[in-house]
N, C-alpha and C positions, 0 to 999 in steps of 0.2 A: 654547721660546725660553730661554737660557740664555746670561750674557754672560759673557768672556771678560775677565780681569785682565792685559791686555799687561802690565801693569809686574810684574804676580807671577812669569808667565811668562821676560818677561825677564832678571828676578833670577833666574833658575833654568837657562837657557839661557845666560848668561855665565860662571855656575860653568860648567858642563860643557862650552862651548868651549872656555876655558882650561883642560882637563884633558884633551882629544880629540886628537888625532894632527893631525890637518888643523885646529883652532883653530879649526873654528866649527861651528854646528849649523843645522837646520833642523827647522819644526815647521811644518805644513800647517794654517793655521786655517780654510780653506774650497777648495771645490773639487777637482779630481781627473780622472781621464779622461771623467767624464762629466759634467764643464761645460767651458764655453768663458775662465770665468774664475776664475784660482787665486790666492790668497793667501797667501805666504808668510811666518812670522814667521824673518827670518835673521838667526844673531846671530855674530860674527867678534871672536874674541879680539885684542886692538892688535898689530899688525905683521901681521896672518895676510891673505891674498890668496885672492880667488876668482878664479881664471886667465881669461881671456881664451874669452867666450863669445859664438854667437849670440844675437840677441834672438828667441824664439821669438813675438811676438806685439806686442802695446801693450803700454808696460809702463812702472810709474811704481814710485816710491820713496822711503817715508817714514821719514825720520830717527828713531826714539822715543828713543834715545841712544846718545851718543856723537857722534865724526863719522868720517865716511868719505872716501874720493875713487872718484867714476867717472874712468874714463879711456876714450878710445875713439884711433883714429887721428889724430883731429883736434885732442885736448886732453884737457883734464881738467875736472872741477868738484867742487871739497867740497863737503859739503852735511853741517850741522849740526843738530845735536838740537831737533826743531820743524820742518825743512825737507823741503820736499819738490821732487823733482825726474821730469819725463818721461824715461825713458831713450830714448835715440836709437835708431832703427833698424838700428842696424852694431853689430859686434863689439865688446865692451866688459868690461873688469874692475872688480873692485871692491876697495879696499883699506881695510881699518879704522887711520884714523890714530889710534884709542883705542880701548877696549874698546866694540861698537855691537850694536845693534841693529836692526834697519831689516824694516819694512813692504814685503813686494815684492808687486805687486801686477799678474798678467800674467793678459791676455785675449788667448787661442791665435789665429792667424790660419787 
């Protein structure tokens, strides 16, 4: 058992979005093809978009910094550093309105 420093991490994950072609990165802190549920630590340099994706399962999302915007067809919601939000079952992006970090956290259907 060994714990994990999000904020190290993310200090570390924000240099190297902003220095990556597509502005953001990703770092698997749990799960994989052989669970049902995955944990993502995703971090998106300010102005950078993750396009327009299914929702592969449940799936929620925690703020640790900065802030963001989901969007889906029906609207939008930011959601600010401490926030957390259930993503909705439809197509949806994600836009960093500052430099963020964010908690994804999907259980495959």
């Amino acid at each position: 058992m060994q714990p994990v420093s999000l904020t190290g991490l993310s200090d570390q994950q924000i240099t190297e979005a902003r220095a990556a072609s597509a502005g953001r990165t990703a770092a698997t802190l749990h799960g994989g093809r052989d669970h049902r549920r995955k944990q993502v630590l995703l971090t998106l340099a300010a102005g950078r978009e993750l396009a327009d994706h299914d929702n592969p399962g449940e799936a929620t999302l925690l703020v640790l910094r900065g802030r963001v915007q989901l969007g889906t067809a029906g609207g939008s919601a930011e959601i600010a550093e401490g926030e957390y939000l259930v993503i909705p079952a439809e197509r949806h992006h994600l836009v960093a309105l500052e430099d963020a970090t964010v908690l994804l956290t999907v259980v495959a259907r």
